[in-house]
C-alpha positions in Angstrom: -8.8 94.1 110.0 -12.2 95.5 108.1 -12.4 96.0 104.3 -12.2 100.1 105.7 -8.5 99.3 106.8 -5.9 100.6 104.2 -2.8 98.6 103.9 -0.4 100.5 106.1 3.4 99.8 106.2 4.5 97.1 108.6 7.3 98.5 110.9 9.8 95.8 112.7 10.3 95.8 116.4 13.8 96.1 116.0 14.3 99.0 113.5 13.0 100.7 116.5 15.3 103.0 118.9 13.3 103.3 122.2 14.0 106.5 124.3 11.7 107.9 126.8 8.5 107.5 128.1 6.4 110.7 126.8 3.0 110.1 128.2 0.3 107.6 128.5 -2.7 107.0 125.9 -5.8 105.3 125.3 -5.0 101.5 126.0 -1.0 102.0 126.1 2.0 103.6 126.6 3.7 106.3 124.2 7.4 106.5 124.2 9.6 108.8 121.8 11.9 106.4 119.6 14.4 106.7 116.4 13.2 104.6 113.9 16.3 103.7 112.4 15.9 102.7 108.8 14.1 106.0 108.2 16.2 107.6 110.0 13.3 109.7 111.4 11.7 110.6 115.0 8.4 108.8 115.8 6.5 108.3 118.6 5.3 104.8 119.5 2.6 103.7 121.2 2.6 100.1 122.5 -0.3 97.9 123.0 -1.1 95.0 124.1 -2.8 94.2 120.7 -3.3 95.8 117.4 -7.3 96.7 117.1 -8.7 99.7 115.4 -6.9 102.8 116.4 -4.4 102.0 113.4 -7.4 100.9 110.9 -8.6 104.5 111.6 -5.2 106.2 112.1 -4.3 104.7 108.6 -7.4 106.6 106.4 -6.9 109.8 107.7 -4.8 112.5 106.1 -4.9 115.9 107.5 -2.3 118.6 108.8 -4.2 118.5 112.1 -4.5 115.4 112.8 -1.4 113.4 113.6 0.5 111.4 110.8 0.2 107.6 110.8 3.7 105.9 109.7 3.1 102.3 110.3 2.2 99.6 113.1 4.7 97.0 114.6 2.4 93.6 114.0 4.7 91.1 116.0 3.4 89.5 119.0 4.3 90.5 122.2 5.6 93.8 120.9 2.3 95.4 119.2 2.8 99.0 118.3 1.4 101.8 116.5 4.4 104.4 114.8 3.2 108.0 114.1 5.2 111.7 113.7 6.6 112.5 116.8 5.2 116.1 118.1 8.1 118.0 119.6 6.3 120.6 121.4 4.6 117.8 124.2 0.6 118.0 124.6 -1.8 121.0 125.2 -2.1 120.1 128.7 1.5 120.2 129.5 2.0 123.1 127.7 -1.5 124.6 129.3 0.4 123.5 133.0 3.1 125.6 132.2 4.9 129.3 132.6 4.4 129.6 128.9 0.8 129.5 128.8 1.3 133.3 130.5 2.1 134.5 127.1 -1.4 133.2 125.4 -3.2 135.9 123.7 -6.8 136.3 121.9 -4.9 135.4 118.7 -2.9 132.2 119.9 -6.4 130.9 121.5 -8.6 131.3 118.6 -5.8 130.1 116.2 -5.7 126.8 118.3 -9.2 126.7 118.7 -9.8 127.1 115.1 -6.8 124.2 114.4 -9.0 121.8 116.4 -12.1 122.5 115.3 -10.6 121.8 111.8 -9.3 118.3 112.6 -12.6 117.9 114.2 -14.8 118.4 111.3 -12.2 116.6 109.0 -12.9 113.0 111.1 -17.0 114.0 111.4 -17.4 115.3 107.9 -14.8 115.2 105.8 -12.6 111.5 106.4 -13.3 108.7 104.1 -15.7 107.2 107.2 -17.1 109.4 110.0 -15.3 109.4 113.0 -15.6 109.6 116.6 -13.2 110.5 119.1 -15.0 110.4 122.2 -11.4 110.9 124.1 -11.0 114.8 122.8 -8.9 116.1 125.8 -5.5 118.8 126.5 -4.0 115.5 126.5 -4.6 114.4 123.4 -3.9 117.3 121.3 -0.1 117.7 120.3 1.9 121.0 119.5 4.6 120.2 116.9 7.7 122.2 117.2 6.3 125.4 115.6 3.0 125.3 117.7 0.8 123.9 115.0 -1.8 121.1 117.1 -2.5 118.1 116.1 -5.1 115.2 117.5 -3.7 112.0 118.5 -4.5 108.9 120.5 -7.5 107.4 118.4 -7.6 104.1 121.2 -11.2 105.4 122.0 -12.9 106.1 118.8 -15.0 104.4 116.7 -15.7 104.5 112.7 -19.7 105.5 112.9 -22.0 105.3 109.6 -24.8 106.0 112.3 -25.7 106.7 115.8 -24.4 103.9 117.9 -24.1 102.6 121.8 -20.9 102.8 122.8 -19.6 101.3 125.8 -17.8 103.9 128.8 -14.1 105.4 127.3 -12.3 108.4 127.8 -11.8 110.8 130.9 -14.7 112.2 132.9 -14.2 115.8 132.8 -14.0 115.8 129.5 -16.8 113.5 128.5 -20.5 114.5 127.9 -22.9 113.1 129.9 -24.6 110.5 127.3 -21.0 108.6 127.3 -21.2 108.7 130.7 -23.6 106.9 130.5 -23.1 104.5 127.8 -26.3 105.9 125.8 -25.9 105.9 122.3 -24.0 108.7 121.2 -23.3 111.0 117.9 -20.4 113.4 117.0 -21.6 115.9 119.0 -20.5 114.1 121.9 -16.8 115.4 120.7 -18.5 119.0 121.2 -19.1 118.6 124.3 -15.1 117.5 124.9 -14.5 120.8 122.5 -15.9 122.9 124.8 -13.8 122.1 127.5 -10.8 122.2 125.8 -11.8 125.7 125.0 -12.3 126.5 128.7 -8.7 124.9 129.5 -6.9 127.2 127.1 -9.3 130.2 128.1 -8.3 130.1 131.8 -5.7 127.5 132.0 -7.1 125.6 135.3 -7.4 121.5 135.3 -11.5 120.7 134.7 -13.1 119.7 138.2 -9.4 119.6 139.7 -9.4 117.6 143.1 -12.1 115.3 142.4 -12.2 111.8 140.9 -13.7 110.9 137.8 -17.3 109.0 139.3 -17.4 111.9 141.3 -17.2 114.3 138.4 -19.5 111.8 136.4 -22.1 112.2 139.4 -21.9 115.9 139.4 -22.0 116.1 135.4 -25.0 113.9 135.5 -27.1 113.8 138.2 -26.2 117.3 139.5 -26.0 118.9 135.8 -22.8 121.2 137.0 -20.9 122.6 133.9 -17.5 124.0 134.4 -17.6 127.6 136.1 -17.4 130.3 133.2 -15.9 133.3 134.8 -18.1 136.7 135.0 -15.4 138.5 132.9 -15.6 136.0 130.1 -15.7 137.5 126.9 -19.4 137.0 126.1 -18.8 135.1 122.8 -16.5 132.6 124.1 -18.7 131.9 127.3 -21.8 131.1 124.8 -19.8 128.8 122.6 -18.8 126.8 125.5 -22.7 126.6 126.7 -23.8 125.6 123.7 -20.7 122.9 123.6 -21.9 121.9 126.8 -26.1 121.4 126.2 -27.4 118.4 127.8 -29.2 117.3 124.9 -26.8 116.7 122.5 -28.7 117.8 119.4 -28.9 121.3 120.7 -25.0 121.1 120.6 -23.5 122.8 117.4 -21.4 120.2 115.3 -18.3 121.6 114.0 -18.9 123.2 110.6 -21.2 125.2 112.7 -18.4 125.9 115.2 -16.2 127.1 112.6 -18.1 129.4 111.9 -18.9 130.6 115.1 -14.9 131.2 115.9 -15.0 133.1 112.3 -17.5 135.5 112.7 -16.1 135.7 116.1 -12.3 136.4 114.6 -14.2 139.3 112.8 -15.2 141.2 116.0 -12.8 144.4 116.6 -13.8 144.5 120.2 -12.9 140.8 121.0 -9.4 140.7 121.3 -9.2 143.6 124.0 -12.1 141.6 125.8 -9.7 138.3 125.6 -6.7 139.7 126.7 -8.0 141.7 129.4 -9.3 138.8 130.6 -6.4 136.0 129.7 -4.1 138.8 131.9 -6.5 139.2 134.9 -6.9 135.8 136.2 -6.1 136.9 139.8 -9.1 139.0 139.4 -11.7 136.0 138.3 -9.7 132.8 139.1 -11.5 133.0 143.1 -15.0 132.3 141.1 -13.6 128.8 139.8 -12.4 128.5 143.6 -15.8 129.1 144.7 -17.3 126.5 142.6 -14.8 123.9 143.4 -15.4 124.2 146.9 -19.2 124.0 146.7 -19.1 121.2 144.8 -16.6 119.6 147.5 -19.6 120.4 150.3 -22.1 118.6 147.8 -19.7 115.5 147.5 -19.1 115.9 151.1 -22.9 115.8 152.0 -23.0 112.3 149.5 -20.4 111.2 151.0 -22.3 111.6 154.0 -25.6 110.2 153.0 -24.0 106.8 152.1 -22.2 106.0 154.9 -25.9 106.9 156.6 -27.3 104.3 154.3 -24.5 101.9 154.3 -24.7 101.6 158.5 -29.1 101.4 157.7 -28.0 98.4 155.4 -26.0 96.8 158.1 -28.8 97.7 160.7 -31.4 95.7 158.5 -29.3 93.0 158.0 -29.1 92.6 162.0 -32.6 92.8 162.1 -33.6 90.6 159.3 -31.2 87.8 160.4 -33.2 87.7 163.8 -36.3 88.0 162.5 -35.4 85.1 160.4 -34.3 83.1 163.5 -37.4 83.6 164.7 -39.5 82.5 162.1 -37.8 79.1 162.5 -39.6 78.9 165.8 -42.8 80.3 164.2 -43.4 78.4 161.0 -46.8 80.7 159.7 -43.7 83.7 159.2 -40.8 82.2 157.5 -42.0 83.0 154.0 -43.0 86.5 155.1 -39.5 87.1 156.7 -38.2 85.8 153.8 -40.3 88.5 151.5 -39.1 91.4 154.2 -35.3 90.5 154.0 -35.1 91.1 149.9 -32.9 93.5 150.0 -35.0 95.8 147.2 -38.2 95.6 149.2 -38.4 98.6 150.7 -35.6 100.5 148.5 -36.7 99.8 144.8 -40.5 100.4 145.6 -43.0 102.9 146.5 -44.6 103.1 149.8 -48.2 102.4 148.4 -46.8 99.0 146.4 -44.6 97.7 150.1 -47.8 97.7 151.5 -50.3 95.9 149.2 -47.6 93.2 148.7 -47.2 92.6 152.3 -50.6 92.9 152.6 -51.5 90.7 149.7 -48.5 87.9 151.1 -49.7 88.1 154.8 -53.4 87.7 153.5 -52.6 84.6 151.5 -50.4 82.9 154.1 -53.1 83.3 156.8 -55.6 82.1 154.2 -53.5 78.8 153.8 -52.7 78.5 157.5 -56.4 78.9 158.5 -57.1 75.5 155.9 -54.5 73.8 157.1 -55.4 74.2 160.7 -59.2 74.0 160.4 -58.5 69.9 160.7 -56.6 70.3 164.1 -59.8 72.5 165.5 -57.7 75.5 165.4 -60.1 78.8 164.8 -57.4 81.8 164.7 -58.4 85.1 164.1 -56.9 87.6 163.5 -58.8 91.1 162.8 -57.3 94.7 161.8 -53.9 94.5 162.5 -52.0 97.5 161.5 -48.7 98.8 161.9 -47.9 102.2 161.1 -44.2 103.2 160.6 -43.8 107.0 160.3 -40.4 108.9 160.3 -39.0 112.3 159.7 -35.9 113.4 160.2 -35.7 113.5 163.9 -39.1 111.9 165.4 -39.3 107.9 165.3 -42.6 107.3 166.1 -44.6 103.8 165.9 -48.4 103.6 166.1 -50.0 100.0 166.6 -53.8 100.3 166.0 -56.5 97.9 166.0 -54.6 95.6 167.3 -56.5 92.2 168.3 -55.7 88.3 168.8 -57.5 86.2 169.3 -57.5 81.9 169.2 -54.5 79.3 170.2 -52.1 81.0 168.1 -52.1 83.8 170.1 -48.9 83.9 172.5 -47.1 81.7 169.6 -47.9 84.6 167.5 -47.3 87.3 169.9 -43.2 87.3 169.5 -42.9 87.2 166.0 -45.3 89.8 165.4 -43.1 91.8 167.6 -40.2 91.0 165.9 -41.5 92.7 162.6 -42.4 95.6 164.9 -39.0 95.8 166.0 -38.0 95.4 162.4 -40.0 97.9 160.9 -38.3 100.3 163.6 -35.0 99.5 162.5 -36.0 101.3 159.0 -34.5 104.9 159.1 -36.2 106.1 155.6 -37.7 109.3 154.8 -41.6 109.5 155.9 -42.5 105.5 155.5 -45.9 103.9 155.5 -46.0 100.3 156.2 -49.6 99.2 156.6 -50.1 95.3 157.6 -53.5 93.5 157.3 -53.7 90.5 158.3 -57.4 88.6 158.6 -58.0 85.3 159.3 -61.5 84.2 159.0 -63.1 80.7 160.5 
């Protein structure tokens, strides 16, 4: 453990009751169990090895943030013991006929209860800490509906801005731990903000895709989570500001606090909310709309790498005959050898392709031509260019300037056609390959 650790109390296996199963976490399993010499309900969370989440779970103290008991420290039967929170997790309750009942006042109480616990671990804790797994699922309701964060198994103590490493669930992460960039508190924001939209319109975030597809669409697409029309104004700019790409444009939470205060003080708000919270059959088609463009997008990727994927399997084809060949035709084994690297035409532009081809046929012909000057063998060969050019529905292959001449000529005359029939087996967007070779006595 680091110096940071407190000592916590050191619970034994078997002074545990185990009942059920209550949910999955970060890293384990959570199961409600008596802990008998306490006589109290706890909720356990087994792991396969104690690491941080109870160095961190043991400094914090704060009514929303759930209370740390103790850890289980014997090998195989690692465990971390905390209050057990009767009313289940925000997403189940979120899931269920209850949620009907939310109001404007339920919504920016809980939304003020996490912000709290939020701003405790950033600002307030004896060591700054980040969640970076802030989801419905991790964010308890005790038996009188006060929330609580749990599951710590993806946070980190931070002094500074750090790289992380990829935790937590897609939906919910911002794109910079999607990434695995280095990251700050206000990656939690971003998770705050779709917390927010879960309670405001109780729908699952990106329901019915996976979670690289929802990275994808997060990242490379910058798609945010649809904000219904009829959202009351302030809540809809909170959750865009949560949701900034840049992650110091996103407000950290003292400044979130006291967004949802100035926000408690508007007289017109709650008839906004509630109007809106009780009209979801009137709004809930725009999140359908969204979900199904997004599905045509993934659908069209989809698409495009099964394209590319049977273009990879064509090239391979091509390049293992090419390479046959230039077993028969020593002068092109090391340029079928350059052709079949699987980056060359991918990971490079069209203008580079060509001066190294250029550049390899060039010194290859060069070396040849002083090889074969002792066996009286004068090759030339003057202008040859090949000019690949696609679009999307026109293959079309220009051979200019093309001229042999000397002995090597019909040895020649195959393998050069081979890299034709190579280069026509590319199904890119708008090619150029241009080949020079010159051979000079």
């Amino acid at each position: 453990m680091s110096s940071l650790s407190s000592s916590f109390v050191q619970i034994k296996h078997e002074d545990l009751r185990f009942y059920e199963n209550c949910g999955g976490g970060s890293f384990g399993s959570v199961y409600r169990a008596h802990w008998i010499s306490q006589d109290k309900e706890v909720a356990v969370k087994k792991l396969l090895k104690i690491e941080t989440e109870a160095e961190i779970l043991s400094s914090l103290s704060h009514k929303n943030i759930i209370q740390f008991y103790g850890a289980v420290l014997e090998s195989p039967n690692y465990g971390i013991v905390t209050e057990y929170a009767g009313g289940g997790s925000l997403y189940e309750y979120l899931s269920s006929e209850q949620s009907e009942e939310m109001d404007m006042e339920q919504i920016m109480t809980w939304a003020m209860e996490i912000a709290k616990g939020m701003h405790y671990l950033h600002s307030e804790a004896p060591v700054k800490v980040i969640h970076r797994d802030l989801k419905s699922r991790n964010v308890v309701l005790t038996t009188d509906k006060v929330l609580k964060i749990c599951d710590f198994g993806a946070s980190k103590f931070q002094s500074h801005t750090t790289h992380m490493t990829v935790v937590g669930t897609f939906p919910w992460m911002a794109p910079e731990v999607i990434q695995s960039l280095p990251v700050s508190e206000t990656c939690d924001t971003y998770s705050y903000g779709v917390v927010l939209w879960e309670m405001l319109t109780r729908e699952v975030p990106f329901k019915g895709f996976e979670g690289l597809q929802v990275a994808w669409l997060v990242v490379e697409k910058q798609e945010r989570l649809t904000i219904p029309t009829s959202c009351p104004p302030s809540f809809a700019d909170l959750m865009k500001k949560c949701w900034q790409a840049e992650p110091k444009e996103r407000p950290v939470f003292k400044q979130v606090l006291g967004t949802l205060e100035t926000m408690s003080k508007d007289s017109r708000l709650p008839e906004q909310c509630n109007s809106f919270l009780h009209n979801k059959d009137q709004w809930r088609c725009e999140i359908d709309a969204t979900l199904e463009r997004l599905r045509r997008l993934e659908r069209d990727l989809s698409s495009k790498e099964k394209e590319l994927e049977e273009r990879e399997l064509r090239l391979r084809l091509w390049e293992e005959r090419l390479m046959e060949r230039s077993n028969v035709t020593p002068f092109f084994s090391p340029i079928a050898s350059g052709i079949s690297s699987e980056s060359f035409f991918r990971s490079q532009s069209q203008e580079s392709n060509s001066a190294k081809i250029s550049c390899l046929i060039r010194t290859l012909s060069n070396g040849e031509r002083e090889r074969e000057r002792g066996k009286g063998y004068h090759p030339m060969f003057s202008a040859f260019r090949l000019v690949h050019l696609l679009d999307d529905t026109v293959d079309l292959f220009k051979i200019l300037s093309f001229e042999l001449m000397g002995s090597y000529c019909d040895q020649m005359c195959e393998t050069i056609l081979q890299l034709v029939l190579y280069c026509f087996s590319i199904n890119s967007e708008k090619v150029q390959i241009f080949i020079f070779i010159s051979i000079l006595t």
